[in-house]
N, C-alpha and C positions, 0 to 999 in steps of 0.2 A: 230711738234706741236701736241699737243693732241686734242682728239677729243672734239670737243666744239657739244654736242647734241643740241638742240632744245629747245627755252626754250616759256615759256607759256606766253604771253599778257599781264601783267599789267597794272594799271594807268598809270604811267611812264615807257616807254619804254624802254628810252635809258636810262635812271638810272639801269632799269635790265640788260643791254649791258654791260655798264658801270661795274657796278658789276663783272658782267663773266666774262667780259677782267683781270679785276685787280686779281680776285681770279688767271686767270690763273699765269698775271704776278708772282704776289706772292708766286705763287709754284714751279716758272720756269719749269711751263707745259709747256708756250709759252718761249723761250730761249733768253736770250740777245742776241742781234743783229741781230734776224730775222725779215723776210721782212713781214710785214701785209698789205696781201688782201685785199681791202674794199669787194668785190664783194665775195671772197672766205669767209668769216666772213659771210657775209649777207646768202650766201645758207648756213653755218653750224649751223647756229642759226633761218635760217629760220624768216628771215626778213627782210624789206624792207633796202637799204644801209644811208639812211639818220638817223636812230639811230646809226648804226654805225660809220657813220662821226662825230655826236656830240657825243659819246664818245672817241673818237680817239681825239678827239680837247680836250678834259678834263683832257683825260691824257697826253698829249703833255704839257696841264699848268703847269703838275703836271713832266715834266720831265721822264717820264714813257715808254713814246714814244718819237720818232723823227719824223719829217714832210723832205723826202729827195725832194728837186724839182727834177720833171717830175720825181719820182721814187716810192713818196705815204708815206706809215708809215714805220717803223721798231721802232722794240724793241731798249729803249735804254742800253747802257751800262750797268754793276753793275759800281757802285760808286769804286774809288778809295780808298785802306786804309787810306791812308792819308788826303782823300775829309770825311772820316766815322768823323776821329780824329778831324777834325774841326768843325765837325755837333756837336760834344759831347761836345767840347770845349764849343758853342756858348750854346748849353743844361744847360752847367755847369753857365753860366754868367746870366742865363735868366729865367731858369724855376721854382729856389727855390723861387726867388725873384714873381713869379706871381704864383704862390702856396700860399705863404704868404697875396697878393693881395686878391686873390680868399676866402680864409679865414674868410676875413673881410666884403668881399662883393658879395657874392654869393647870388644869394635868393634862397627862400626855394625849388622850384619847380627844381631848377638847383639841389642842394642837394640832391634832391631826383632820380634825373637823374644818379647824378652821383653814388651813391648807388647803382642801377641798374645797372649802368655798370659793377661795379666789381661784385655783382653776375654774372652776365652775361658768365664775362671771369672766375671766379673761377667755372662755372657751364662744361665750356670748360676743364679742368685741364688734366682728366684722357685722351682725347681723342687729344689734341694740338700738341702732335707728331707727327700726321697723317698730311699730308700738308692742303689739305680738314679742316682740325677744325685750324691749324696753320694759316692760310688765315683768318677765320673767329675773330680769337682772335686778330692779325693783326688789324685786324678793328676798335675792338673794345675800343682796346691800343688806336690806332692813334683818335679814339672821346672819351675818357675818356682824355687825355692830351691834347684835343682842348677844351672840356670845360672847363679846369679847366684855361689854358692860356685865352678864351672870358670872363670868370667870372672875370677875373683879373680887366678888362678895358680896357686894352691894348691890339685893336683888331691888330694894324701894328703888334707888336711880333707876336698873335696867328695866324697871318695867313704866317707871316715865317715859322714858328714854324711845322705848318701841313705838307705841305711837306716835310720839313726835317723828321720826324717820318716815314713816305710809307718811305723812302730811305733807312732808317735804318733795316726796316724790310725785306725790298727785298734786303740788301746786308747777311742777312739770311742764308745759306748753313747748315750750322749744330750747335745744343747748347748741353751744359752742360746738361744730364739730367733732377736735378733741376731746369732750368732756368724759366720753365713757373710755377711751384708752389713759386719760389723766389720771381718770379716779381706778384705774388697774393697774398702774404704776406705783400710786399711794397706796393702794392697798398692799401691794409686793414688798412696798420698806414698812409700813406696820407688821406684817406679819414674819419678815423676817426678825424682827426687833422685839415682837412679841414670843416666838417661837425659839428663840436664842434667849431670851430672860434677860433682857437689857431694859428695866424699868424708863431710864433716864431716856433712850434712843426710840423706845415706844412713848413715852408721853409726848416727844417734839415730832415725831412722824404722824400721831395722828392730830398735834396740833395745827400743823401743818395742815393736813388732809381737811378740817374742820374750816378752817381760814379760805380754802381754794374751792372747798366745793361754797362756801357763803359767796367766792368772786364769781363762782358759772354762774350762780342765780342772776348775782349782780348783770351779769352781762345781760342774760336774758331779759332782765326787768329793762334795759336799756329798749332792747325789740318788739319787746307789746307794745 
């Protein structure tokens, strides 16, 4: 495991835990299938173990961790190819169709959120390679595609929805190059299409998006 430094007190504690854990999973600093400390966490971050329980409990909802009795946490698996192919499947049946949703029924203040976000990640572009900024754009992927799934109204999909996203991203190992300036370009015609209230121009923009980010993996899966 890498070294997990010390981190400073905020409002929310365990959301800052929380945090660190996931960046590490997401760069498989911390490795599938290792065993997590509570106690060994709590001195490397230099804090008390009850943050650390309830982030271990969050990412256990989230499938990220395992809970083993009388044994504690471990890292869960990566996802199977063919567990990936069903998540994209179900992407494919569900996300144009609450893109198009979202379009129609977004308020303004989400609109503007979601604007945000793609600078956000297109502000990350040059540096997304590095797992450090790939973790962080990771994030920021997985809440640009949960708002736009909660704007829909359909919070049953969005909250499927969300974890399948963290899964796709930590089955992650290596992309195309292009992959993070591709998927900042799609994100720029969803969000124009969504932001302009063009149902029809959002449901094929992010059908589109859904189709090209299932060709990165594809490519990837060529490279292992």
């Amino acid at each position: 495991m890498d070294s997990l430094t010390g981190i400073k007190r905020p409002a929310s504690l365990t959301e800052a835990v929380y945090w660190r854990l996931y960046d590490q999973l997401m760069t498989h600093g911390i490795a599938a299938g290792a065993r997590l400390s509570v106690d060994s966490l709590a001195r490397e971050l230099d804090v008390s173990q009850t943050p650390i329980r309830e982030a271990l409990v969050r990412l256990e909802a989230q499938a990220l961790v395992v809970k083993v009795h009388l044994v504690g946490y471990r890292v869960a698996e990566r996802i199977a190819r063919d567990r990936l192919d069903q998540i994209y499947e179900m992407r494919l049946l569900t996300e144009p169709r609450l893109a198009a949703l979202a379009a129609e029924r977004m308020t303004d203040p989400d609109r503007r959120a979601l604007t945000e976000m793609a600078a956000e990640m297109a502000a990350e572009e040059g540096a997304a390679q590095a797992p450090e900024a790939y973790a962080r754009f990771s994030r920021l992927d997985e809440a640009f595609h949960r708002l736009i799934a909660t704007a829909s109204g359909n919070q049953v999909i969005a909250n499927a929805l969300a974890d399948l996203h963290v899964h796709v991203h930590l089955f992650r190992l290596s992309q195309p190059p292009t992959a993070i300036s591709d998927a900042i370009l799609e994100h720029d015609r969803l969000v124009a299409a969504i932001v302009g209230g063009d149902a029809a121009a959002a449901e094929a923009a992010m059908l589109q998006h859904v189709l090209r980010s299932r060709r990165r993996y594809g490519e990837e899966r060529l490279q292992a």
